[in-house]
Phi, psi and omega in degrees: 000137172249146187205134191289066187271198178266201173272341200266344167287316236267297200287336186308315208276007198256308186272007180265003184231327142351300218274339191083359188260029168200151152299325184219159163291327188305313208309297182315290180281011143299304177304333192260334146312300177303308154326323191267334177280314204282342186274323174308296180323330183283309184314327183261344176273350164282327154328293184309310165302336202256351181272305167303327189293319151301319183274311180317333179284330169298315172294357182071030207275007197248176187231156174263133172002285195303296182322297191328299179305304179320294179324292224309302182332294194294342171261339165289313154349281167301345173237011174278153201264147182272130161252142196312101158106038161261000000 
């Protein structure tokens, strides 16, 4: 595969391993691929969430804001260890 960058990617992927923070440039545009798989990968489990999240809400599935906070308070509560001769 051949790949083309711009003179100003070209200069990024050059001073990032000057810089010490990659052994190679291939290192680099790995690394950056990879970065590009974990953000897609996030875009579709946030798509997904935001779908269930629509429906629970059509559904009447929601708690208001101040409750949440509350439920959450009140299971930390309860699962946090009592300290000794309080």
């Amino acid at each position: 595969m051949n790949v083309r960058l711009t003179p100003q990617q070209e200069a990024f992927v050059k001073q990032q391993v000057a810089e010490g923070r990659y052994l190679s440039e291939a290192e680099v545009i790995r690394e950056g691929l990879r970065l590009l798989a974990d953000e897609l990968e996030w875009r579709v489990d946030a798509r997904r969430k935001i779908a269930i999240g629509m429906e629970q809400l059509r559904a009447g599935q929601v708690v208001e804001g101040e409750q949440a906070v509350e439920d959450v308070l009140a299971q930390v509560r309860k699962r946090r260890p009592r300290a000794k001769g309080a």
